[in-house]
C-alpha positions as CSV (number, residue, x, y, z in Angstrom):
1,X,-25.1,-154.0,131.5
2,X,-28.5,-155.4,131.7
3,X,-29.6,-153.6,128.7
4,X,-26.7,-154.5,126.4
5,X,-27.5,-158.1,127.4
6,X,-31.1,-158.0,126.5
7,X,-29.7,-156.5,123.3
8,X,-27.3,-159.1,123.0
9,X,-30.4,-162.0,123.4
10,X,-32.6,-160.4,121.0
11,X,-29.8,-160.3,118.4
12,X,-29.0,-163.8,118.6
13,X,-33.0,-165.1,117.5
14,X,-32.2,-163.8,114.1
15,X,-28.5,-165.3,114.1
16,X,-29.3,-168.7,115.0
17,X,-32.3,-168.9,112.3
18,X,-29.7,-167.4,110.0
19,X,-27.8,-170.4,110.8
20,X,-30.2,-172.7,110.8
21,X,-31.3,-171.9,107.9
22,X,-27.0,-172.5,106.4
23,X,-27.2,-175.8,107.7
24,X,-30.3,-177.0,106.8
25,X,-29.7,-176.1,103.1
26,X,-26.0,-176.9,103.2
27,X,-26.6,-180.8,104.1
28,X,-29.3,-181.3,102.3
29,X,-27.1,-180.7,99.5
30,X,-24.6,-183.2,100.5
31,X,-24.3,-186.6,97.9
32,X,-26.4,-189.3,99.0
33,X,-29.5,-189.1,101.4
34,X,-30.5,-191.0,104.1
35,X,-33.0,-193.0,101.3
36,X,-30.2,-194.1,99.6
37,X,-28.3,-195.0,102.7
38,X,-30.1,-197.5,104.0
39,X,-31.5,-198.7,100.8
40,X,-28.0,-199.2,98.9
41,X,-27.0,-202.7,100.3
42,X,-30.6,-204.1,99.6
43,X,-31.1,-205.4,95.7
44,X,-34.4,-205.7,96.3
45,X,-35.4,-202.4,97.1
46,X,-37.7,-201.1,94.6
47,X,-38.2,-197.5,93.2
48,X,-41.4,-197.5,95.0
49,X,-39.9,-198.3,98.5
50,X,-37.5,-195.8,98.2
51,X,-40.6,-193.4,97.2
52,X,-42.3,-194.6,100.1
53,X,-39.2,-194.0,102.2
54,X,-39.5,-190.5,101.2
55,X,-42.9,-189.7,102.0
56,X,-42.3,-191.3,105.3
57,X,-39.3,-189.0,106.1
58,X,-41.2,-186.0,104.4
59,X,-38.2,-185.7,101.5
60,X,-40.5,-185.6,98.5
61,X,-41.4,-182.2,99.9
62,X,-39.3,-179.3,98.6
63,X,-37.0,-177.7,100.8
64,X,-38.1,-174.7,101.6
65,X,-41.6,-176.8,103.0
66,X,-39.4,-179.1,104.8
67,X,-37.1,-176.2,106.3
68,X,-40.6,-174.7,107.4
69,X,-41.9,-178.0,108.9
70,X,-38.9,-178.2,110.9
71,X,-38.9,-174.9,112.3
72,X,-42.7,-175.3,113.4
73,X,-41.1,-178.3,115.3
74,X,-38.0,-176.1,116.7
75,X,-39.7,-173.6,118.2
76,X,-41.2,-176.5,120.4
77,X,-37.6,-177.6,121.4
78,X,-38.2,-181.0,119.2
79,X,-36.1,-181.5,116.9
80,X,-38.4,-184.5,115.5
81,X,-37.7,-188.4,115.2
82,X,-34.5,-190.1,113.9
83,X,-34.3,-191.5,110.6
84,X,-32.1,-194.5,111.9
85,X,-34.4,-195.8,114.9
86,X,-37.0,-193.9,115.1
87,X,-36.5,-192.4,118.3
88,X,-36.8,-188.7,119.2
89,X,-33.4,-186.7,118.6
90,X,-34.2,-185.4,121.9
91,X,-34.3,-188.4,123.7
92,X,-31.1,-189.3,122.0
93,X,-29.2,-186.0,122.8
94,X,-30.2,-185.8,126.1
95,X,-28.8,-189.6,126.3
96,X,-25.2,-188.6,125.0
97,X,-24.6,-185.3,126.6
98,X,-23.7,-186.4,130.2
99,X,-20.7,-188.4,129.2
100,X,-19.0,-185.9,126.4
101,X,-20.2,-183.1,129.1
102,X,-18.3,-184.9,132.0
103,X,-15.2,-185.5,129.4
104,X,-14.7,-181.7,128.0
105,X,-15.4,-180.3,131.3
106,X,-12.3,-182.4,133.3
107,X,-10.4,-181.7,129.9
108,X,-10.9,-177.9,130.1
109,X,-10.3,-177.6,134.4
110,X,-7.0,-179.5,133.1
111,X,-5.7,-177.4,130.5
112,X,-6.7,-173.9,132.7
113,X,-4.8,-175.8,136.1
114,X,-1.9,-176.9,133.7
115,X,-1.7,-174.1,130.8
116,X,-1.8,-171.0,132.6
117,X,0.6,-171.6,134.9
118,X,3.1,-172.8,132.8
119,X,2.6,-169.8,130.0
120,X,3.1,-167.1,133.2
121,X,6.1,-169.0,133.9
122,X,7.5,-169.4,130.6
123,X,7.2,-165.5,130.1
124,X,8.3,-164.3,133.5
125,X,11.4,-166.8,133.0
126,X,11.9,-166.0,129.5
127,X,14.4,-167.9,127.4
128,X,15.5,-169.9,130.6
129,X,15.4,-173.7,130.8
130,X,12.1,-174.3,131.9
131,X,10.7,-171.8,129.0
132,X,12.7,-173.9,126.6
133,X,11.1,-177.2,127.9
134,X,8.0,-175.9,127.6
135,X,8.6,-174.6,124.0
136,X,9.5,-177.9,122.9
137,X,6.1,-179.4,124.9
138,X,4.5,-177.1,122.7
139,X,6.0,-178.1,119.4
140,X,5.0,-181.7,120.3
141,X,1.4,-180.5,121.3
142,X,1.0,-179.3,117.7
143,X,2.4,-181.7,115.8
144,X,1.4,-185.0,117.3
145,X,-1.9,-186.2,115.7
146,X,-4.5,-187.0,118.3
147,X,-5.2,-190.1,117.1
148,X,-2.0,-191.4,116.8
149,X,-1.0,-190.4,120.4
150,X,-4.5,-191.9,121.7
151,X,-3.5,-195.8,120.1
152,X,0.4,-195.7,121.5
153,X,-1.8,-194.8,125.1
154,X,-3.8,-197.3,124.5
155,X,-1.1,-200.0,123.6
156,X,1.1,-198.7,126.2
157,X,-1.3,-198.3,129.5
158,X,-3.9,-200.9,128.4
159,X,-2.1,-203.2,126.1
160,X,1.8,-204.0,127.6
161,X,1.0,-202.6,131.4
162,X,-2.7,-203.2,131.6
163,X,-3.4,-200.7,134.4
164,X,-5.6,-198.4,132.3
165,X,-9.2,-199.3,130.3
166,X,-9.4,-198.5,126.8
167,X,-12.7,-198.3,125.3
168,X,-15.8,-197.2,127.0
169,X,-16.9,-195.2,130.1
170,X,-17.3,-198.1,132.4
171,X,-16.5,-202.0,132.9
172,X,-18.8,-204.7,131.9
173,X,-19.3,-206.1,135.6
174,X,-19.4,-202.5,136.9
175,X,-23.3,-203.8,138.2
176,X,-21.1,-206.1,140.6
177,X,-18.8,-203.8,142.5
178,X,-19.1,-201.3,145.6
179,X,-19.3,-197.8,145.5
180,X,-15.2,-196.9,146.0
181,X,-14.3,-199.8,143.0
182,X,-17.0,-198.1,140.8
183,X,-15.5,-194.5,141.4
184,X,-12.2,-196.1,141.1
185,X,-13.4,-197.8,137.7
186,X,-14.8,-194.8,136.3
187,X,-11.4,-192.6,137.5
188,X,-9.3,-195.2,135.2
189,X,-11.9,-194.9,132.2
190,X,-11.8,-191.3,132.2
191,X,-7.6,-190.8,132.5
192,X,-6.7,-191.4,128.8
193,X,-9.5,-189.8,127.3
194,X,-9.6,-186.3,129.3
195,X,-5.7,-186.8,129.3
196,X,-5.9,-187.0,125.5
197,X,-8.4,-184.2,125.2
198,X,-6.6,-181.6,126.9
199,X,-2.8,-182.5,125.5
200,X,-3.4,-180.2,122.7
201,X,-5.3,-177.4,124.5
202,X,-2.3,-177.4,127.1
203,X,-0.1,-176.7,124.5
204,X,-1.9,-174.2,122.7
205,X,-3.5,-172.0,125.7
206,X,0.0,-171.8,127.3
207,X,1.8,-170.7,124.2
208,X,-1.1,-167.2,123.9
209,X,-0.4,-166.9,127.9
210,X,2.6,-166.5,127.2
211,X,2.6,-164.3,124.3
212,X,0.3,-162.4,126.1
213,X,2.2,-162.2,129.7
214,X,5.3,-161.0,127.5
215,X,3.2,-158.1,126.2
216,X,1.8,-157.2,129.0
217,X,5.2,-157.1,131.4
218,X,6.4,-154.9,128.6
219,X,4.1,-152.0,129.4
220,X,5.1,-148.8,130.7
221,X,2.8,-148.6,133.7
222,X,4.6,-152.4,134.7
223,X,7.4,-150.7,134.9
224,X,6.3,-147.9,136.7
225,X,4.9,-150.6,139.3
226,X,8.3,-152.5,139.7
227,X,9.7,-148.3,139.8
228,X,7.9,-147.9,142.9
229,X,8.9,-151.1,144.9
230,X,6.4,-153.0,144.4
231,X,7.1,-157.0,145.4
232,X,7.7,-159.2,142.1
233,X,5.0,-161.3,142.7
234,X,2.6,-158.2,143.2
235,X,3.7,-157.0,139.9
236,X,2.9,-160.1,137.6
237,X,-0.1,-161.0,139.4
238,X,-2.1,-158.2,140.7
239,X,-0.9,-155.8,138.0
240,X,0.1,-157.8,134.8
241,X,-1.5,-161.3,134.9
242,X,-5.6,-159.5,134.8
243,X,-4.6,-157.8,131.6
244,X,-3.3,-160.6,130.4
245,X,-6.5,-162.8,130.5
246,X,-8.2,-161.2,127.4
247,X,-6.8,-164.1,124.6
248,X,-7.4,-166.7,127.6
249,X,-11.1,-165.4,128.0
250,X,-11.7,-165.3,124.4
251,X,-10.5,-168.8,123.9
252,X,-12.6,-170.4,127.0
253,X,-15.2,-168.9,125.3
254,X,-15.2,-170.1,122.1
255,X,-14.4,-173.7,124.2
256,X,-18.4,-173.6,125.3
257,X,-19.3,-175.4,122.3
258,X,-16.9,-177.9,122.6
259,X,-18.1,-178.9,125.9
260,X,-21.1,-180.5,124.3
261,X,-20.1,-181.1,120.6
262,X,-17.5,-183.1,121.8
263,X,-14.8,-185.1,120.4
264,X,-15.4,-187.1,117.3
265,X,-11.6,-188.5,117.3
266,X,-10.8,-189.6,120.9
267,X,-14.9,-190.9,121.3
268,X,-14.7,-193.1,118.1
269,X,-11.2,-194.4,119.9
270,X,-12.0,-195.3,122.9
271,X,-15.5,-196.6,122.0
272,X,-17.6,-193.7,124.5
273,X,-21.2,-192.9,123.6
274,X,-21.1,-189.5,123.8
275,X,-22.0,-187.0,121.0
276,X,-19.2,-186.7,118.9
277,X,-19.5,-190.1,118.7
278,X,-23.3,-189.7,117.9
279,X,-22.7,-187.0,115.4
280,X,-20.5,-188.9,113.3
281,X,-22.8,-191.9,112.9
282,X,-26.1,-189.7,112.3
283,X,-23.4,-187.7,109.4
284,X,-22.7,-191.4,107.6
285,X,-26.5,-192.4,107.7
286,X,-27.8,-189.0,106.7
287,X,-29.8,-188.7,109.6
288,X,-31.0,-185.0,109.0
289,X,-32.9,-184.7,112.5
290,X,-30.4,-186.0,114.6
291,X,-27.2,-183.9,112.4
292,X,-29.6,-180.2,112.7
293,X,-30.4,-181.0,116.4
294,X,-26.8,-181.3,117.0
295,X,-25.6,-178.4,115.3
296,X,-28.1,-175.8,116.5
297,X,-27.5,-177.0,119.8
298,X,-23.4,-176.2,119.0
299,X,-24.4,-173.0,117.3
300,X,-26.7,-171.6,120.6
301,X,-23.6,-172.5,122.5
302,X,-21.4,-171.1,120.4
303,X,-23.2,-167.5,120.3
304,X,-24.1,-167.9,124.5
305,X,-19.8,-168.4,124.7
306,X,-19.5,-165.5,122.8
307,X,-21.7,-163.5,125.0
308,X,-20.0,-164.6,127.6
309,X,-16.7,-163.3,127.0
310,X,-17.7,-159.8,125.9
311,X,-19.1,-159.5,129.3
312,X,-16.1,-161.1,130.6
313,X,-14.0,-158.8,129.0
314,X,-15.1,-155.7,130.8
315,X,-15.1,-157.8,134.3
316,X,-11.0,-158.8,133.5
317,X,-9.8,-155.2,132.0
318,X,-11.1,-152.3,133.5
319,X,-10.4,-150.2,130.7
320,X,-13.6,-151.9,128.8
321,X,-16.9,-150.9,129.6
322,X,-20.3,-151.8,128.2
323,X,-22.2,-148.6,127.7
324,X,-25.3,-148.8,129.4
């Protein structure tokens, strides 16, 4: 296992240059640049300033110099200075993280406490009411646009009852309360957007735990285990339910990435300053340091999350082992 690990590291160096490498070129051939961003509302800018502008951001070199520059930079872990403010992409990164962090991490517990469950229900208790309840919940998950769910919450909790915040991760006169109102304050700011986050991830994790559970419970050796006497619950749990973790696995960890990337929808809602709300502004401005930062950060997670399932995979299913 160690060795296949190691193996695993090593591969990913040339992966996520690969993929730096996409991403660099690909928005850097997206219409407009950050030049004629913040240069399009001013008549008065001349071809000069914008040429200036250029030399400042180091745009007039060509691309394969300026991929080079910034790779001398990455290997430092700095990801160089925002072309909006001015401040270090790091700085800014490091800023935003906590908050989306806190967020996706409450939204995924939620969907794994809530999910699971109901998709080993729904397939043990196949076609019966509750399975056809939850079907319907699932439906609903899919189709309901996230946005559009988020502004009746908002109008319902925070508009008509006005028991629930709905825009940012604190009060205004937080600086004026104890320690129980603040945690109470920062409970109520964080029910609509984790509760948001996680509606559609409920709905989609228990429908593969589901589909999974039903395969599974349709194996000969499960009924070879409820043959021999075995108590019910023994059977689903201790014999079907660990085979039936490999889609759930896979899924939490391609969810790694989401954990920081964030969401760009429910953060732009509810007015948080976390990264998907950061990404989305530095996308609009053309603010290449801050947009690569961001993505190589998303693609490191993204490789570490699959990592981390193929070694999960031989921890949940004895039948799959990593050759040493």
């Amino acid at each position: 296992m160690p060795s296949y690990i190691s193996k695993r590291l090593l591969l990913m160096i040339p992966l996520l240059f690969g993929i730096t490498l996409i991403t660099f070129i690909v928005i850097h051939l997206a219409p407009g640049g950050p030049v004629e961003v913040q240069t399009e509302m001013s008549l008065k800018a001349s071809a000069e300033a914008r040429e200036n502008l250029k030399k400042l951001y180091g745009l007039d070199k060509p691309l394969h110099v300026q991929y080079v520059d910034w790779i001398k930079r990455f290997v430092k872990l700095d990801f160089g200075k925002s072309f909006v403010d001015g401040r270090k992409v790091t700085d800014k990164i490091i800023e935003r993280i906590p908050k989306t962090l806190i967020i996706n991490v409450l939204s995924l517990l939620l969907i794994l406490i809530i999910a699971v469950p109901i998709g080993v229900l729904s397939a043990t208790k196949q076609y019966s009411i509750f399975d056809k309840i939850s079907t319907v919940f699932v439906f609903l998950g899919f189709s309901i646009p996230t946005f559009w769910l988020a502004l009746l919450l908002m109008i319902l909790f925070g508009v008509n009852l006005g028991i629930l915040p709905i825009s940012g991760f604190q009060s205004i006169d937080v600086s004026g309360m104890g320690p129980f109102e603040r945690v109470i304050d920062w409970i109520k700011h964080l029910i609509l957007p984790v509760g948001i986050s996680a509606f559609g991830g409920i709905a989609g994790l228990s429908r593969y735990s589901r589909s999974s559970m039903l395969e599974v419970i349709r194996q000969d050796y499960i009924r070879t285990a409820r043959a021999k006497g075995l108590h019910e619950s023994d059977v689903i749990f201790r014999h079907a339910f660990r085979n039936a973790l490999m889609p759930i696995v896979t899924i939490l960890g391609l969810s790694v990435p989401g954990l920081i990337g964030g969401g760009v929808i429910f953060e732009t809602i509810f007015a948080i300053p976390g990264m998907g709300q950061l990404f989305y502004s530095s996308t609009m401005s053309r603010d290449y340091p801050t947009i690569m930062g961001i993505l190589v950060i998303g693609a490191f997670l993204t490789l570490i999350g699959n990592l981390i399932a193929d070694i999960s995979y031989s921890m949940v299913d004895p039948r799959i082992r990593v050759k040493k």
